[in-house]
Residue, then its C-alpha position, 0 to 999 in steps of 0.5 A: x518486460x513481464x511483470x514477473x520477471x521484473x519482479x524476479x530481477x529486483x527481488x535477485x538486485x536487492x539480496x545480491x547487492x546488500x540492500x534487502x533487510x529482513x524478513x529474508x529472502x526478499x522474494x515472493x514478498x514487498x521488499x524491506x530495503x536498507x534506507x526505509x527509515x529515511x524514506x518515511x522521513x522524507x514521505x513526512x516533509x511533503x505536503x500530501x503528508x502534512x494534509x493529511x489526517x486519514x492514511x490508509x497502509x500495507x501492513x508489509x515491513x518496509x512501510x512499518x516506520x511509515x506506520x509508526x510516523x502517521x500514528x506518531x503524528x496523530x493520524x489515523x491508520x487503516x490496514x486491510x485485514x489480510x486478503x480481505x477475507x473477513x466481513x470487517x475487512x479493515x482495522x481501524x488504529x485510533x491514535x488517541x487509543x493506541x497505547x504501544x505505537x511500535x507494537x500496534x504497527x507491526x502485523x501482529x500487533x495490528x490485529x491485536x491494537x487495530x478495531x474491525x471494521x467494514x467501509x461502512x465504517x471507515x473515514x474517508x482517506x487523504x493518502x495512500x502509503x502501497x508497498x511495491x517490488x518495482x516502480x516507475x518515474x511515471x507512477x507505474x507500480x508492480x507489487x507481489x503478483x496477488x493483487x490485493x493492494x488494488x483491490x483494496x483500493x478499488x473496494x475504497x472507491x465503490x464506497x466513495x473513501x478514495x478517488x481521483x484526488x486522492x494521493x498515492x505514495x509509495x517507499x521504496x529503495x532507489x533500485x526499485x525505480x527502473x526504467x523498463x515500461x511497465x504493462x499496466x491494466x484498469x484496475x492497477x492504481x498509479x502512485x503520484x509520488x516515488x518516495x526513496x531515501x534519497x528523492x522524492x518523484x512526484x509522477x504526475x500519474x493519472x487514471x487512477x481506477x473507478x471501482x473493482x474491475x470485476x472483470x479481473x476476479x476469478x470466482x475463487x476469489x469472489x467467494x473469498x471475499x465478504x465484501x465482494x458479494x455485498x459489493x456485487x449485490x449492489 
Protein backbone atom coordinates (compact mmCIF):
# COMPACT_ATOMS: atom_id res chain seq x y z
CA UNK A 1 0.00 0.00 0.00
CA UNK A 2 1.30 3.78 -0.72
CA UNK A 3 2.33 5.23 2.09
CA UNK A 4 -0.38 8.04 1.61
CA UNK A 5 -3.05 6.11 1.62
CA UNK A 6 -2.13 4.28 4.70
CA UNK A 7 -1.80 7.49 6.23
CA UNK A 8 -5.30 8.44 4.90
CA UNK A 9 -7.04 5.20 5.98
CA UNK A 10 -5.58 5.42 9.94
CA UNK A 11 -6.07 9.16 10.19
CA UNK A 12 -10.39 8.15 8.69
CA UNK A 13 -10.05 4.79 11.35
CA UNK A 14 -9.12 7.11 14.37
CA UNK A 15 -11.62 10.09 14.22
CA UNK A 16 -14.37 7.56 12.84
CA UNK A 17 -14.06 5.30 15.50
CA UNK A 18 -13.51 7.67 18.57
CA UNK A 19 -9.98 6.98 19.24
CA UNK A 20 -8.50 10.54 17.93
CA UNK A 21 -8.08 13.20 21.00
CA UNK A 22 -6.91 16.60 20.53
CA UNK A 23 -5.79 18.53 18.50
CA UNK A 24 -8.59 17.59 15.82
CA UNK A 25 -8.67 16.47 13.03
CA UNK A 26 -6.09 14.04 13.42
CA UNK A 27 -5.17 14.35 9.91
CA UNK A 28 -2.02 15.85 8.25
CA UNK A 29 -0.63 15.46 11.98
CA UNK A 30 1.05 12.43 14.23
CA UNK A 31 -2.09 11.52 15.82
CA UNK A 32 -3.13 11.84 19.64
CA UNK A 33 -5.14 8.66 20.53
CA UNK A 34 -7.10 7.73 23.54
CA UNK A 35 -4.75 5.45 25.76
CA UNK A 36 -1.34 7.78 25.42
CA UNK A 37 -0.86 8.07 29.04
CA UNK A 38 -0.82 4.19 29.14
CA UNK A 39 1.31 3.95 26.59
CA UNK A 40 4.11 6.01 28.25
CA UNK A 41 3.54 3.79 31.20
CA UNK A 42 4.28 0.97 29.59
CA UNK A 43 7.32 2.61 27.59
CA UNK A 44 8.61 3.24 31.26
CA UNK A 45 8.67 -0.59 32.33
CA UNK A 46 10.88 -1.76 29.60
CA UNK A 47 14.47 -1.93 30.19
CA UNK A 48 15.59 0.43 26.94
CA UNK A 49 13.55 2.84 29.31
CA UNK A 50 15.24 2.26 32.62
CA UNK A 51 18.92 2.22 30.74
CA UNK A 52 18.60 5.14 29.45
CA UNK A 53 19.68 8.67 30.54
CA UNK A 54 19.49 10.87 27.35
CA UNK A 55 16.13 10.51 25.17
CA UNK A 56 15.65 12.40 22.38
CA UNK A 57 11.41 13.15 21.56
CA UNK A 58 9.16 14.49 18.69
CA UNK A 59 7.49 17.43 20.10
CA UNK A 60 3.81 15.95 18.70
CA UNK A 61 0.91 15.54 21.29
CA UNK A 62 0.76 11.82 21.72
CA UNK A 63 4.17 11.76 22.99
CA UNK A 64 4.00 14.74 25.59
CA UNK A 65 3.47 12.09 28.73
CA UNK A 66 6.23 10.52 27.20
CA UNK A 67 8.06 13.77 27.89
CA UNK A 68 6.61 14.72 31.09
CA UNK A 69 7.96 10.74 32.44
CA UNK A 70 11.61 11.03 30.96
CA UNK A 71 11.80 14.73 32.79
CA UNK A 72 10.29 13.12 35.74
CA UNK A 73 12.48 10.39 35.83
CA UNK A 74 15.77 12.53 35.53
CA UNK A 75 16.53 12.22 32.08
CA UNK A 76 17.57 14.39 29.56
CA UNK A 77 15.46 15.59 26.85
CA UNK A 78 16.05 16.58 23.45
CA UNK A 79 13.65 18.13 20.99
CA UNK A 80 14.51 19.04 17.34
CA UNK A 81 13.55 23.01 16.92
CA UNK A 82 11.00 22.55 14.35
CA UNK A 83 12.25 21.49 10.88
CA UNK A 84 15.61 21.94 11.65
CA UNK A 85 15.45 25.45 10.66
CA UNK A 86 18.04 27.31 13.13
CA UNK A 87 21.63 26.90 13.42
CA UNK A 88 21.11 25.47 16.93
CA UNK A 89 18.79 22.91 15.83
CA UNK A 90 17.86 21.07 19.15
CA UNK A 91 16.73 22.18 22.54
CA UNK A 92 18.29 20.82 25.11
CA UNK A 93 15.57 20.24 28.71
CA UNK A 94 18.07 19.79 31.79
CA UNK A 95 16.11 18.14 34.55
CA UNK A 96 17.88 19.63 37.09
CA UNK A 97 16.88 23.27 35.41
CA UNK A 98 13.26 22.86 34.66
CA UNK A 99 11.07 24.32 36.85
CA UNK A 100 7.48 23.43 35.29
CA UNK A 101 7.68 19.87 33.98
CA UNK A 102 4.03 20.08 32.33
CA UNK A 103 4.75 23.31 30.81
CA UNK A 104 8.40 22.93 29.41
CA UNK A 105 7.14 19.82 27.51
CA UNK A 106 4.58 20.99 25.47
CA UNK A 107 5.72 22.95 22.04
CA UNK A 108 5.54 26.35 23.59
CA UNK A 109 6.97 25.88 26.63
CA UNK A 110 9.96 23.99 24.92
CA UNK A 111 10.91 26.76 23.32
CA UNK A 112 10.58 28.78 26.29
CA UNK A 113 12.30 26.06 28.97
CA UNK A 114 14.45 24.38 26.38
CA UNK A 115 18.45 25.48 25.76
CA UNK A 116 19.55 25.82 22.02
CA UNK A 117 21.92 24.10 21.18
CA UNK A 118 23.70 22.49 18.05
CA UNK A 119 25.23 18.81 17.89
CA UNK A 120 28.07 19.83 18.78
CA UNK A 121 26.58 20.19 21.95
CA UNK A 122 24.28 17.45 22.26
CA UNK A 123 24.79 14.13 24.60
CA UNK A 124 25.04 11.05 23.00
CA UNK A 125 21.53 9.67 22.85
CA UNK A 126 20.23 6.16 24.71
CA UNK A 127 16.73 6.13 23.10
CA UNK A 128 14.61 7.55 20.61
CA UNK A 129 10.92 8.02 21.50
CA UNK A 130 9.14 9.02 17.05
CA UNK A 131 5.57 9.78 16.73
CA UNK A 132 4.08 7.74 13.71
CA UNK A 133 0.31 7.74 11.98
CA UNK A 134 1.07 3.80 11.05
CA UNK A 135 3.53 1.14 12.34
CA UNK A 136 4.25 -2.35 11.70
CA UNK A 137 4.94 -5.48 14.04
CA UNK A 138 8.44 -5.31 12.08
CA UNK A 139 9.35 -1.96 13.00
CA UNK A 140 8.31 -0.52 9.82
CA UNK A 141 7.14 3.32 10.48
CA UNK A 142 5.28 6.07 8.48
CA UNK A 143 4.99 9.55 9.98
CA UNK A 144 3.19 12.70 8.70
CA UNK A 145 4.78 12.49 4.86
CA UNK A 146 7.62 15.66 5.70
CA UNK A 147 10.46 13.47 6.70
CA UNK A 148 11.97 15.43 9.21
CA UNK A 149 12.05 12.64 11.96
CA UNK A 150 14.40 10.95 9.71
CA UNK A 151 16.22 13.53 9.07
CA UNK A 152 16.77 14.36 12.57
CA UNK A 153 17.85 10.89 13.19
CA UNK A 154 20.47 10.77 10.36
CA UNK A 155 21.82 14.41 11.30
CA UNK A 156 22.49 12.39 15.27
CA UNK A 157 24.24 10.04 13.24
CA UNK A 158 26.72 12.14 11.01
CA UNK A 159 27.84 13.68 14.50
CA UNK A 160 28.47 9.84 15.94
CA UNK A 161 25.04 10.90 18.90
CA UNK A 162 23.15 7.78 17.79
CA UNK A 163 23.88 4.57 15.92
CA UNK A 164 23.20 0.89 15.51
CA UNK A 165 22.57 0.06 18.94
CA UNK A 166 20.64 2.82 19.53
CA UNK A 167 17.12 1.99 20.73
CA UNK A 168 14.02 3.37 18.64
CA UNK A 169 10.56 3.56 20.10
CA UNK A 170 7.40 4.61 19.20
CA UNK A 171 3.63 5.08 20.99
CA UNK A 172 1.03 4.65 19.20
CA UNK A 173 -2.91 3.52 19.64
CA UNK A 174 -3.26 -0.46 19.11
CA UNK A 175 -5.16 0.70 15.51
CA UNK A 176 -1.98 2.03 14.53
CA UNK A 177 -0.14 -1.32 14.18
CA UNK A 178 -1.26 -2.75 10.79
CA UNK A 179 -0.29 -5.42 8.59
CA UNK A 180 -0.33 -4.22 5.23
CA UNK A 181 3.67 -4.09 4.21
CA UNK A 182 4.86 -1.06 4.20
CA UNK A 183 7.48 0.43 1.21
CA UNK A 184 10.55 1.62 3.15
CA UNK A 185 13.73 3.70 1.85
CA UNK A 186 17.47 3.98 3.22
CA UNK A 187 16.88 6.92 5.15
CA UNK A 188 13.53 5.71 6.90
CA UNK A 189 14.85 4.71 10.80
CA UNK A 190 12.91 1.14 11.70
CA UNK A 191 11.43 1.31 15.55
CA UNK A 192 12.76 -1.78 17.68
CA UNK A 193 9.89 -1.42 20.05
CA UNK A 194 5.93 -0.93 19.33
CA UNK A 195 4.76 0.20 22.33
CA UNK A 196 0.81 0.49 22.68
CA UNK A 197 -1.70 0.81 25.70
CA UNK A 198 -2.26 -2.43 25.66
CA UNK A 199 1.46 -4.61 24.42
CA UNK A 200 4.66 -3.98 23.80
CA UNK A 201 6.16 -5.19 20.22
CA UNK A 202 9.79 -5.73 20.41
CA UNK A 203 10.57 -5.76 16.37
CA UNK A 204 13.74 -7.06 16.03
CA UNK A 205 14.07 -4.27 13.36
CA UNK A 206 17.51 -3.73 11.78
CA UNK A 207 19.13 -1.48 9.34
CA UNK A 208 18.95 1.49 10.90
CA UNK A 209 20.56 4.55 8.49
CA UNK A 210 24.09 5.48 8.42
CA UNK A 211 23.96 9.28 8.18
CA UNK A 212 21.67 11.87 5.98
CA UNK A 213 20.60 10.33 2.58
CA UNK A 214 21.54 13.44 0.71
CA UNK A 215 20.30 11.39 -2.05
CA UNK A 216 16.63 12.21 -0.80
CA UNK A 217 17.08 16.20 -0.17
CA UNK A 218 15.50 18.35 -2.65
CA UNK A 219 17.63 21.84 -2.53
CA UNK A 220 14.74 23.60 -1.28
CA UNK A 221 15.37 21.98 1.85
CA UNK A 222 19.15 21.98 2.01
CA UNK A 223 19.12 25.81 1.83
CA UNK A 224 16.61 25.32 5.01
CA UNK A 225 18.73 23.84 6.92
CA UNK A 226 21.86 25.45 8.65
CA UNK A 227 23.00 22.06 9.67
CA UNK A 228 22.89 20.64 6.24
CA UNK A 229 25.55 22.86 4.76
CA UNK A 230 27.90 22.40 7.59
CA UNK A 231 27.10 18.83 7.09
CA UNK A 232 27.51 19.08 3.54
CA UNK A 233 30.94 21.13 3.98
CA UNK A 234 32.29 18.40 5.61
Amino acid sequence: MEKQALRERVWDELEESGVARFPYPPHGRIPNFAGADAAADRLATTDAWREADVVKANPDAPQLPVRRAALRAGKTVYMAVPRLRDEECFLRLDPAEVDDVDHATTVGGSSEAGVPVGPDDVEPVDLVVSGSVAVTEAGARVGKGEGYSDLEFGVLREFGLVGDATTTATTVHERQVVDEAVPTAAHDVPMDLVVTPDRTVETGADGKPAGVDWDALDDERLAEIPVLDRLRAR
